[in-house]
C-alpha positions in Angstrom: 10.1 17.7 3.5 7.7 17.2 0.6 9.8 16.6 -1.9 12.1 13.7 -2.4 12.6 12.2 1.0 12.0 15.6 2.9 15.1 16.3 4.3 16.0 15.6 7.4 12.7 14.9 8.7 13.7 13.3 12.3 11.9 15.3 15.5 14.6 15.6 18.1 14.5 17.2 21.5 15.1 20.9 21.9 18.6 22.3 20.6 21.5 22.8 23.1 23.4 25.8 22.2 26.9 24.2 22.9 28.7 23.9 19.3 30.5 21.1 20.5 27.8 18.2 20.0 28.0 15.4 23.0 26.9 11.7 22.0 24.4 9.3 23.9 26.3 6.3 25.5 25.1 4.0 23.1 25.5 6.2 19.9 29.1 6.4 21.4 29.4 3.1 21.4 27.9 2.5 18.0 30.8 4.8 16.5 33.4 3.4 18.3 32.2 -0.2 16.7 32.4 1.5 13.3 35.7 2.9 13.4 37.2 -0.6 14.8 35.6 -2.8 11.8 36.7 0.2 9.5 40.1 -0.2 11.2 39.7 -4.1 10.1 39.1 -2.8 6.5 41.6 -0.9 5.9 44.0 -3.7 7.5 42.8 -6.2 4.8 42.0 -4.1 2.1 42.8 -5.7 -1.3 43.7 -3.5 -4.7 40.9 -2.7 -6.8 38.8 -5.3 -8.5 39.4 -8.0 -5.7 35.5 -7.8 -5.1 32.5 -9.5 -6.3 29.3 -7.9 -7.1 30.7 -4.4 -7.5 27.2 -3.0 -9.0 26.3 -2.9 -5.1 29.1 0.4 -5.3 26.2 1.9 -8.3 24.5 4.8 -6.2 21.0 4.2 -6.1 18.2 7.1 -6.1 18.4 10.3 -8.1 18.7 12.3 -5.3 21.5 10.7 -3.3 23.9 10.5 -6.7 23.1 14.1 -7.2 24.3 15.0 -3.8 27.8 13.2 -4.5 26.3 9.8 -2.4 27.2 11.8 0.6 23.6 10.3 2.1 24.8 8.4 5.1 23.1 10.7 7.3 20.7 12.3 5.3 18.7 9.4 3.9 15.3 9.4 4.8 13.2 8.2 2.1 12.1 4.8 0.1 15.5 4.5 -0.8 16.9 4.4 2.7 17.9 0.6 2.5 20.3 0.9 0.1 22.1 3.7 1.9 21.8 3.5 5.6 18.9 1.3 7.1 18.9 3.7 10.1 17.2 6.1 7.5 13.9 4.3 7.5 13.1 4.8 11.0 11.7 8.5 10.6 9.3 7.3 7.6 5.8 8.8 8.7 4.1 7.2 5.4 4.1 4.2 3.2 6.5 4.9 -0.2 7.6 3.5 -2.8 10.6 4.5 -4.9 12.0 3.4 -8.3 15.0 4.1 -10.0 16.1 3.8 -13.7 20.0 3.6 -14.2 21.7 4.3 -18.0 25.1 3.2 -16.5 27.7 3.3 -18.9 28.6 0.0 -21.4 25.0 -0.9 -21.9 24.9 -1.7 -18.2 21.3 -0.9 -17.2 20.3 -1.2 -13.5 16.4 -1.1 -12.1 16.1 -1.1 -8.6 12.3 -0.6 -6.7 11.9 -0.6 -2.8 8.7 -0.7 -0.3 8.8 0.9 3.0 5.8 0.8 5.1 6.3 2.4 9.0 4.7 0.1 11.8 3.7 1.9 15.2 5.7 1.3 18.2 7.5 -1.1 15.4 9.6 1.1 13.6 9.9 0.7 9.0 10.0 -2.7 7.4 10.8 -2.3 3.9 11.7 -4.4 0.7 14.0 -3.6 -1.8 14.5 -5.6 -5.7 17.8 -4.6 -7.6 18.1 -5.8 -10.9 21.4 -5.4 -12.7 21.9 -6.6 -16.8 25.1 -6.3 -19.0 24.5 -6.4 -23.0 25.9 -9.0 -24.8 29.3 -9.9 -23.7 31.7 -12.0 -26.3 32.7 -15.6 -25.0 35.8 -16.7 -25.5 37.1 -20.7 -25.8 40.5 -21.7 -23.8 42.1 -21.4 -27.2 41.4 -17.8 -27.8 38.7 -18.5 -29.9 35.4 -16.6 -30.4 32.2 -18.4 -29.6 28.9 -17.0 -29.2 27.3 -14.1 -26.7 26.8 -14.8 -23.6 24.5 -12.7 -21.0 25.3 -11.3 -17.3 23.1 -10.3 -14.8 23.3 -9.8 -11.0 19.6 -9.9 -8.7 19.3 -8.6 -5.0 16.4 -9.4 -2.7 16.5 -7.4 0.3 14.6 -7.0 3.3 14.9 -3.8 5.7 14.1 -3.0 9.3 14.9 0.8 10.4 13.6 1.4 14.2 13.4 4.8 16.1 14.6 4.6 19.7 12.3 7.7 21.2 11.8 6.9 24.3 14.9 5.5 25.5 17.5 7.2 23.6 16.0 10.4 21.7 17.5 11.0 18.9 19.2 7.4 18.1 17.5 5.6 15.0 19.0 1.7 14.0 18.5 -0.1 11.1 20.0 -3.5 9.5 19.4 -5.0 6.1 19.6 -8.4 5.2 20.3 -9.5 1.1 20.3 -12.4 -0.9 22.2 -11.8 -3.9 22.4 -14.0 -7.2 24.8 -13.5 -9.9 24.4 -15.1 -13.4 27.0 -15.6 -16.2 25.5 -17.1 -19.2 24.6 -20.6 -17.8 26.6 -20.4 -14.5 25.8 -18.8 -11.3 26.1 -17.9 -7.6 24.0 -17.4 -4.3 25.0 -15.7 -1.6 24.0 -13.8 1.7 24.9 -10.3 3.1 24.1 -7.6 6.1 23.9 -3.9 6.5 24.2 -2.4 9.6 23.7 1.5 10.2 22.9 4.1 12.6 21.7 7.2 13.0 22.3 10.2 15.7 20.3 13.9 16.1 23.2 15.6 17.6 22.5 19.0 19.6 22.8 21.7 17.0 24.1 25.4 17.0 21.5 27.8 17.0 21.7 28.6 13.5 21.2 25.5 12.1 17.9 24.0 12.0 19.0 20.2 12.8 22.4 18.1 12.6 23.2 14.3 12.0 25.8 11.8 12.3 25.2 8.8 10.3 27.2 5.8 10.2 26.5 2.3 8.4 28.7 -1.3 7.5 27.6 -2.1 4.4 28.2 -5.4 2.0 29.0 -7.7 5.0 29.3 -11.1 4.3 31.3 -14.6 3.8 31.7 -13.7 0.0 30.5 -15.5 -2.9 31.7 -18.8 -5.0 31.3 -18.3 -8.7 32.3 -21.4 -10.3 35.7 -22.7 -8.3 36.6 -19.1 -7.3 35.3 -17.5 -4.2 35.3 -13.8 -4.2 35.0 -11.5 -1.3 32.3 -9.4 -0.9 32.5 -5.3 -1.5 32.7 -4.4 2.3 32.5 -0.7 3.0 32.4 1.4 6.0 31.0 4.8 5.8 30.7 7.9 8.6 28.2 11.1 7.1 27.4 14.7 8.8 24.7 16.3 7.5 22.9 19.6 8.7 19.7 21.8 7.5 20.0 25.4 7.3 17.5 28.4 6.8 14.3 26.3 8.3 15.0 22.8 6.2 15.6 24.9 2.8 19.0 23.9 2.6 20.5 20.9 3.6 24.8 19.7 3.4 25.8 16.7 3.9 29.5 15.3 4.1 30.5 11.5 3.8 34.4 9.3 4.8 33.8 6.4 3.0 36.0 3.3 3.1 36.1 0.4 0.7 38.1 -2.7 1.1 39.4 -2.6 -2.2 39.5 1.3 -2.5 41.4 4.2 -1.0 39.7 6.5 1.6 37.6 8.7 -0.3 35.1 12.2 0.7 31.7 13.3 -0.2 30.2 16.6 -0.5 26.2 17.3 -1.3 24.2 20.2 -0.9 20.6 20.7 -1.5 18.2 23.3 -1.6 14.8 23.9 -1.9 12.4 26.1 -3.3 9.0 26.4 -1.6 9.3 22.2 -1.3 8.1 22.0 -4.6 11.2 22.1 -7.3 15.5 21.2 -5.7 18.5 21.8 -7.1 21.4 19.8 -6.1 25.0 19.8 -6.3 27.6 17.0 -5.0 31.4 16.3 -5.3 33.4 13.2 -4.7 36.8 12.5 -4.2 38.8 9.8 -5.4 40.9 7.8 -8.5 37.0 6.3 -10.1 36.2 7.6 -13.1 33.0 9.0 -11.2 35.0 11.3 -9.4 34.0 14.9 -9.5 31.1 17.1 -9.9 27.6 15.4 -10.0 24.3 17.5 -10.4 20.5 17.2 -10.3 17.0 18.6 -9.9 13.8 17.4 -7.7 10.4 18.0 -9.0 7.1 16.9 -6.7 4.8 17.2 -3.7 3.8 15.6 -0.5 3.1 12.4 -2.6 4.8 12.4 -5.6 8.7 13.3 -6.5 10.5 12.7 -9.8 14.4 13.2 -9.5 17.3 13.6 -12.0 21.0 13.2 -11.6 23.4 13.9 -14.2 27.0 11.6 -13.3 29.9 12.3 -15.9 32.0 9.4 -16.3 35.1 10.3 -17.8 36.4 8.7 -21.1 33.2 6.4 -20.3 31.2 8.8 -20.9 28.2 10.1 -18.9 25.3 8.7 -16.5 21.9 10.0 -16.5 19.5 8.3 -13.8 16.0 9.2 -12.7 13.9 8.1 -9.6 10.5 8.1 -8.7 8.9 8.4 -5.0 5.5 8.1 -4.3 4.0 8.6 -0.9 0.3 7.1 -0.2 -1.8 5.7 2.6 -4.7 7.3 5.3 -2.0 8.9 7.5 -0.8 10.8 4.7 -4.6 12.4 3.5 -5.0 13.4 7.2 -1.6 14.8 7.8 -2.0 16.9 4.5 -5.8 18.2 5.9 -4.2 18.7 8.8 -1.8 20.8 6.9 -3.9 22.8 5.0 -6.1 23.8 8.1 -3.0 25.1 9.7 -2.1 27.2 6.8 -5.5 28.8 6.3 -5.9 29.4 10.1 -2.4 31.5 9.9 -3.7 33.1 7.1 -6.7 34.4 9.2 -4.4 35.2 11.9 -2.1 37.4 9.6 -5.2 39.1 8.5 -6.5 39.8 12.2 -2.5 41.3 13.1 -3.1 43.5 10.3 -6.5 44.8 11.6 -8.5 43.9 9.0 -11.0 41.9 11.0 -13.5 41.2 8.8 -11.9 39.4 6.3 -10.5 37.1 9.3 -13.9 36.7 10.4 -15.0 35.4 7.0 -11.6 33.2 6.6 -12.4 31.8 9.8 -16.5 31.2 9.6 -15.1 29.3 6.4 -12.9 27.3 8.1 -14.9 26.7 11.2 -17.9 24.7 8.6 -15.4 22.3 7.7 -12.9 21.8 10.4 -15.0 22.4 14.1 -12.6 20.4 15.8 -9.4 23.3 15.7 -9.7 24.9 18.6 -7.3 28.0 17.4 -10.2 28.9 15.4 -13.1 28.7 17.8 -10.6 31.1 20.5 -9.5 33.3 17.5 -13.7 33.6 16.1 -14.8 34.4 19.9 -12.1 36.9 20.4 -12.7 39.0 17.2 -16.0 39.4 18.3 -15.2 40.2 21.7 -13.2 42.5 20.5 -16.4 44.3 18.1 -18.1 44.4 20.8 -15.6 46.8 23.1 -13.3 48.0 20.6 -12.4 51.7 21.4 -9.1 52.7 19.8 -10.0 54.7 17.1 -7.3 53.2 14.3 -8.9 49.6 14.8 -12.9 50.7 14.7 -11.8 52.7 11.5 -10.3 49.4 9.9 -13.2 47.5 11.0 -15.5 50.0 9.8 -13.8 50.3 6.4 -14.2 46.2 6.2 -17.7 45.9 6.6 -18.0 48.4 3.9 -16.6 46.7 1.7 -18.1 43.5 2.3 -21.4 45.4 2.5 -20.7 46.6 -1.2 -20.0 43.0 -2.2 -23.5 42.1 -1.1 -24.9 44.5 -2.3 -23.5 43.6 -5.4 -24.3 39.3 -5.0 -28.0 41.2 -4.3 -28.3 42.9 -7.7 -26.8 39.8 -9.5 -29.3 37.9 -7.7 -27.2 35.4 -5.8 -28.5 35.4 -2.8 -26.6 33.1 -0.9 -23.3 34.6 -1.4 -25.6 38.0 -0.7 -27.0 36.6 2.4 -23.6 35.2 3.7 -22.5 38.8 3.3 -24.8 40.6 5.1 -24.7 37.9 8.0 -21.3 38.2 8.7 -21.4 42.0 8.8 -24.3 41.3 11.2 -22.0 39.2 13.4 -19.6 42.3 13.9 -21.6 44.3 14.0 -25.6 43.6 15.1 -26.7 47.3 14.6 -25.9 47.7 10.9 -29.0 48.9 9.8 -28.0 48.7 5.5 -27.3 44.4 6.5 -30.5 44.3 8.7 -32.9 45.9 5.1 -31.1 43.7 2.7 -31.8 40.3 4.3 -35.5 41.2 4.4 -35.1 41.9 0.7 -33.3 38.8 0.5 -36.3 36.9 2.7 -39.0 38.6 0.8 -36.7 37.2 -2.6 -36.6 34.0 -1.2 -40.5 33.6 -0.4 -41.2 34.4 -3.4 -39.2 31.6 -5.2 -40.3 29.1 -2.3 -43.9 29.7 -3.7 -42.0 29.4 -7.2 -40.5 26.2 -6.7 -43.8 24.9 -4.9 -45.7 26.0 -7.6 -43.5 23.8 -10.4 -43.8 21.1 -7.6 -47.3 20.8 -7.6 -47.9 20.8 -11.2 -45.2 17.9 -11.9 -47.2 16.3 -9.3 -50.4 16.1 -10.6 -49.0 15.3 -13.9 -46.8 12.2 -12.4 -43.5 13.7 -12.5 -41.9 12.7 -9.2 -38.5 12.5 -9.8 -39.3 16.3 -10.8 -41.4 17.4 -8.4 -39.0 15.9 -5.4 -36.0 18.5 -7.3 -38.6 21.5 -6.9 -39.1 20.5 -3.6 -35.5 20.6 -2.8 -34.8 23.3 -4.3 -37.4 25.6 -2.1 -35.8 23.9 1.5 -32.4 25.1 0.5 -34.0 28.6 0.5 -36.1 27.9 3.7 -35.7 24.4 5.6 -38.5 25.8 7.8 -41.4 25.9 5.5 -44.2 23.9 6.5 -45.9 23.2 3.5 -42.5 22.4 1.5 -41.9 19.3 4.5 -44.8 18.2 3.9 -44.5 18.3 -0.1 -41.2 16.6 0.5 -42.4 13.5 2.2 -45.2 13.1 0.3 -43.5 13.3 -2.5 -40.9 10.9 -0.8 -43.4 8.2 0.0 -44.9 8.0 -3.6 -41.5 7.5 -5.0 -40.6 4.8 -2.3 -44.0 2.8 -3.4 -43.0 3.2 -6.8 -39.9 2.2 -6.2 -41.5 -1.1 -4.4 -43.6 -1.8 -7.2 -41.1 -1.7 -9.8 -39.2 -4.0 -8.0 -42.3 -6.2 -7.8 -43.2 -6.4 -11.2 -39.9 -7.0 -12.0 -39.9 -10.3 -9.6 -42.8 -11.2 -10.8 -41.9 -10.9 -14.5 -38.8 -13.1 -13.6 -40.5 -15.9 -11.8 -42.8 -16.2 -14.6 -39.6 -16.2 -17.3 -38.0 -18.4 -15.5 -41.1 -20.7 -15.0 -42.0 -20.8 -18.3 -38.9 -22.0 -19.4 -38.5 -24.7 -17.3 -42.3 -25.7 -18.6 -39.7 -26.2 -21.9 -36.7 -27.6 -20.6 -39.0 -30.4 -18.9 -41.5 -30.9 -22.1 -38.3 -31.3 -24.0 -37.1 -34.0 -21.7 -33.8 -32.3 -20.3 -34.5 -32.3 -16.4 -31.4 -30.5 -15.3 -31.7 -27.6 -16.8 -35.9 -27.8 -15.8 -35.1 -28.0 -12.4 -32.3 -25.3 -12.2 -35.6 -22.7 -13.7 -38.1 -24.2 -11.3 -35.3 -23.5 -8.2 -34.9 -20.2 -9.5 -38.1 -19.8 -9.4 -38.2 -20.7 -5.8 -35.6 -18.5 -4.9 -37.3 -15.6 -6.2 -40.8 -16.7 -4.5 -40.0 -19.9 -1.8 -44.0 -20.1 -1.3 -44.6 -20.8 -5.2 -47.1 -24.2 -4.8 -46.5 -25.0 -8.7 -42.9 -24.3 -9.0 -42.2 -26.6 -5.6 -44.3 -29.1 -6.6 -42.0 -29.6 -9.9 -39.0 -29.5 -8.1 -40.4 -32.4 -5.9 -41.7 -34.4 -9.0 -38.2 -33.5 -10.9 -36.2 -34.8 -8.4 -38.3 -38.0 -7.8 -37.3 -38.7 -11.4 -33.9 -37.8 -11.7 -33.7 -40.3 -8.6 -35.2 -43.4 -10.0 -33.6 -42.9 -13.5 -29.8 -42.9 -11.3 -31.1 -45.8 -9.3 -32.3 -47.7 -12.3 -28.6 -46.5 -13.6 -26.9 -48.1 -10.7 -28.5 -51.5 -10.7 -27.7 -51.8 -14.8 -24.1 -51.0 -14.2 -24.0 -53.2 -10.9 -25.8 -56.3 -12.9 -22.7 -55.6 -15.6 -19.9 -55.5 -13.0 -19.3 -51.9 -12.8 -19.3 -51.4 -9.2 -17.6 -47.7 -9.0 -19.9 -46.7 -11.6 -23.0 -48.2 -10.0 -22.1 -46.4 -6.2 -21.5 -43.0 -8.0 -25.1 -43.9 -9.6 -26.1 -44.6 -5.9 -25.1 -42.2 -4.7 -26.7 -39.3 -7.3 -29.9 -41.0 -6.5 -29.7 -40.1 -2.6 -28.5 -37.2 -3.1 -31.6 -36.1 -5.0 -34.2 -38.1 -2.7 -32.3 -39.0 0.4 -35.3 -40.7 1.6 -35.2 -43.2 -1.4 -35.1 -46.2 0.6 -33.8 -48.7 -2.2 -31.3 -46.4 -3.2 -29.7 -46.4 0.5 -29.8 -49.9 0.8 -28.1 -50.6 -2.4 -25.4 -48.1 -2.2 -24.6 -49.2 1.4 -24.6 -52.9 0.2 -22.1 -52.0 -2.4 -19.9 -50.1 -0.3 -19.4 -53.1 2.1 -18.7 -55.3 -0.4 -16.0 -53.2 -1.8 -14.8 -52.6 1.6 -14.5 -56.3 1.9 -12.9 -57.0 -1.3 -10.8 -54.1 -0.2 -9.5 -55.7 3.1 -9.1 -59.3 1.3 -6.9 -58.0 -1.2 -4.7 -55.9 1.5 -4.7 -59.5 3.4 -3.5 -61.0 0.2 -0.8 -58.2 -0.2 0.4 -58.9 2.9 1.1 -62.2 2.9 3.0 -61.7 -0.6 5.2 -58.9 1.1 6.0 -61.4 4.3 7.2 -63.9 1.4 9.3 -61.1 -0.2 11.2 -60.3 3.0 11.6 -63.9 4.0 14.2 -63.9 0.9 15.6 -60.0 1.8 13.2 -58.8 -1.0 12.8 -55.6 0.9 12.3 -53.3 -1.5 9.7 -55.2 -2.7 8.3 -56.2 0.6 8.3 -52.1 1.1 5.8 -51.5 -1.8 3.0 -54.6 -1.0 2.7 -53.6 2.0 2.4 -49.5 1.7 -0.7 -50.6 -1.4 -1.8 -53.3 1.3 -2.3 -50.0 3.7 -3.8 -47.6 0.6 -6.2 -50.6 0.5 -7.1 -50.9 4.2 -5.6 -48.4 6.7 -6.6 -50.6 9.4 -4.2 -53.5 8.4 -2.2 -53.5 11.1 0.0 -56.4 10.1 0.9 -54.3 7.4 1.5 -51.1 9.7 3.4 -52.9 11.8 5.4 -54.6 9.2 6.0 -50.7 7.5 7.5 -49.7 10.7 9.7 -52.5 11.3 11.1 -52.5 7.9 11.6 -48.9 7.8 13.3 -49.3 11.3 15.8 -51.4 10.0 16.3 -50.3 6.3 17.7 -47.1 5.0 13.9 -46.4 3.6 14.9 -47.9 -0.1 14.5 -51.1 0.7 18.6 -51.3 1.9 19.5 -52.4 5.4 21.5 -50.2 6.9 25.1 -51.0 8.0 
């Protein structure tokens, strides 16, 4: 289906005509598990309102709540998780849906899902539900009003629907996994839930176009602890039917739904659709809720793009209005919808050949041949039509044919006079193609060759002149211009490439003068940058300068000069801040200098002279810290002894007194310095 979710869009094997559906060991087992955890349910069901996070009961998706929520067996779209996980499994494209909820006493509830299908994987999907209240009035334990507090309730969900079509057609699985957290004012609550569903492709009557039996656990988990209270969580077990009718136009669906702290209750939807571009849908619930009742809604979209709308009246409450959106992307999608649209004009052109009008089916197919050669139906279909020209004999179907080239001869005759000649020329070659003898197609392209020789000499003509006059750009249009009339003509090839060559060397030499213009830019302002004193920025133009040209004698040799300098003035740096004692400021001096001239030989030896000394202060130090955390644990100072030695092994790693010392005390302590007991 193209429009929200599509129906039921699982591919099952071919329909038995028995009317009494038989299940697949597994999917019998599947449903027998269902009924006995429903069986469980309904054993410890609890009275209404004994469950926590009850906006998981909210239907989500436009389309579903339309339909009454009888979706067990029918979902199939980006909204899947939050229905029956099973449903993702028959996903042939990556979607997104969203979903806008006005719920009734300023309850507002967002909820946006992800499903993207895997091959040979099956769907993963993710799902975000986002549920606030409006300002609710707190209360002290006296009774008292105090100020407005804030609810909210988040659900992160991930989703996993697989297809089992190889080993048991027709059985899709699916489980969903949640983490919900529920906020009041300044308290909250985690907590951690499953769904588990399945659906079945049961064989079918012969008038129905497919039937399912759905069947999901939903909500199951250990409950959640708000404060000192825990709650149970809203468990619910749920069995669907749902069939399509009239070729997927209509779809029913029918859901027994059982909550643990509801009564049984029934669903009813109904869909249909109108040329898969506009729905109209119609569901009914039964039960005590104040949703209870009729529920209605319309579907608006395409292959990518639905927008639904479902109307919900709520009683005294009031009513619900909630929209969705669904958007289908990705590659398989733009080659499924090609794909689609080749088929549809290929039938076309067969409808037109049944009917005997088999030159407009030759046209319809010639078109579709140029930009689909791959469909075979087309090629067979081309090659019999003109098979069939070529021996036709019964006198009803020569007449036809006859009476379609006239009229396609009139048309050309007709492009000839307006003086398009290529729709003219297509006309007249197609009759041709039927029909090689037509003498009135056979004049008019020579007319039409005669027309187009003389406006190849035309175009030439312009061609040359913009040539001698400099005008390539011009002249190469011209040019053009006369090969689309005649790809064959000798002197308009060799107009071309000439004309082709001159604009590639002028396209070089721009490109050349441009360089050149930049190196000399860029040289002449690092001519300013170093006049001005300020090497850095000098030697950044002279690099760029090399970049541009790496051969550039002047522009090298004021690299080499700049970095000489910038060098010595580092290592002149270094040996001022080493004579004052700043030894990390003299290596980092040190250091600049080698990096600019790693050759610079006084440089080197001071940096690595530096660095040992440090390293030697380094180690004496760690020796010193060491012996200062042996005194601290000689008086059960461990703590203490802890934290000399761990900056005695910052100092020197390769203390292994320390190490050892570290591993020792941490042996025997709890790791704070405390022994252990």
């Amino acid at each position: 289906m193209l429009l929200s979710g599509g129906g039921l869009s699982s591919k099952g094997k071919k329909a038995a005509t028995s009317p009494l559906p038989s299940l697949c060991p597994l999917a019998r087992l599947l449903l027998a598990l269902f009924i006995s955890l429903a069986g469980m349910t309904l054993v410890e069901a609890g009275g209404k309102g004994t469950s926590t996070a009850n906006f998981l009961k909210i239907g989500v998706g436009a389309r579903a709540v339309a339909m009454g929520e009888a979706y067990t067996a029918a979902a199939d779209d980006a909204f899947a998780p939050a229905w029956n996980p099973a449903g993702l499994s028959r996903l042939n494209y990556q979607e997104i849906g969203f979903m806008h909820n006005e719920f009734i006493q300023d309850v507002r509830y967002e909820y946006l899902s992800y499903a993207r299908p895997m091959p040979d994987r099956g769907t993963f999907a993710g799902s975000l539900s986002y549920v606030t209240v409006g300002d609710i009035q707190g209360y002290d334990p006296a009774g008292g009003a105090t100020g407005k507090l804030s609810a909210s309730d988040l659900v992160v969900a991930a989703s996993w629907g697989y297809p089992w079509t190889v080993r048991l057609p027709g059985l899709d699985t699916g489980v969903t996994l949640k983490l919900l957290n529920k906020r009041l004012d300044q308290q909250s609550a985690t907590g951690i839930m499953a769904d588990l569903g399945f659906r079945y492709q049961l064989p079918r009557p012969t008038w129905m176009t497919r039937l399912h039996v759905g069947g999901v656990a939903q909500h199951l988990g250990p409950g959640l602890k708000f404060i000192r209270e825990t709650s149970p969580t809203p468990r619910t077990f749920k069995l669907g039917l749902a069939g399509s009718f009239l070729h997927d136009s209509l779809l029913v669906a029918w859901d027994l739904a059982l909550p643990r702290d509801n009564s049984l209750l029934t669903a009813f939807g109904a869909e249909y659709r109108f040329r898969d571009l506009l729905a109209l849908r119609m569901g009914y619930k039964t039960r005590d809720d104040l949703d209870r009742g009729l529920s209605y809604g319309i579907g608006l979209g395409n292959s990518q793009l639905h927008l639904d709308y479902a109307f919900v009246p709520f009683g005294i409450l009031g009513q619900t209005h909630r929209v969705s959106l669904g958007v289908r992307f990705g590659p398989t999608l733009r080659r499924d919808r090609f794909a689609e649209e080749v088929e549809q004009r290929y039938q076309a052109a067969e409808r037109a050949y049944g009917q005997a009008q088999m030159v407009d089916a030759y046209v319809q197919l010639k078109r579709l041949a140029s930009v689909a050669p791959w469909h075979q139906p087309t090629q067979k279909l081309l090659a019999r039509i003109t098979e069939e020209t070529e021996t036709l004999g019964e006198a009803n179907r020569r007449q036809q044919l006859e009476t379609g080239l006239a009229q396609h001869f009139t048309q050309g005759v007709r492009y000839f006079n307006q003086d398009d000649l290529l729709k003219a020329k297509d006309e007249f070659e197609t009759i041709l193609a039927l029909s090689p003898h037509h003498a009135g197609a056979k004049e008019y392209l020579g007319k039409i060759q005669d027309r187009y020789q003389g406006l190849v000499q035309a175009f030439l003509e312009i061609a040359e002149k913009d040539l001698k006059e400099g005008r390539l750009a011009e002249a190469k249009q011209e040019v053009e211009k006369a090969l689309v009339l005649d790809p064959q003509h000798e002197k308009a090839k060799t107009m071309f490439a000439q004309v082709t060559e001159r604009l590639t060397q002028e396209e070089a030499t721009r490109q050349q003068e441009a360089r050149e213009t930049a190196i000399k830019k860029a040289y002449r302002a690092g001519e300013k940058a170093y006049a001005e004193g300020n090497l850095i920025q000098a030697l950044e133009y002279f690099q760029q300068v090399v970049r541009f040209d790496p051969t550039h004698p002047a522009a090298l040799s004021q690299v080499a000069t700049i970095l000489q300098s910038l060098a010595e003035n580092a290592y002149q740096e270094g040996y001022r801040l080493e004579r004052a004692g700043q030894t990390e400021e003299a290596i980092r001096y040190y250091q600049r200098a080698v990096h600019h001239q790693p050759a610079f030989v006084p440089a080197k030896e001071a940096l690595a002279r530096l660095q040992g000394e440090q390293r030697e202060q380094r180690r004496a130090e760690s020796r010193k810290l060491y012996q200062q955390g042996l005194e601290a644990a000689m008086v059960q100072d461990f703590a203490t002894a802890q934290r000399l030695w761990q900056r005695a092994l910052e100092l020197d790693p390769e203390n292994l007194e320390a190490r050892r010392s570290m591993e020792r005390i941490n042996r025997s302590t709890n790791g704070n310095g405390t022994r252990r007991e």
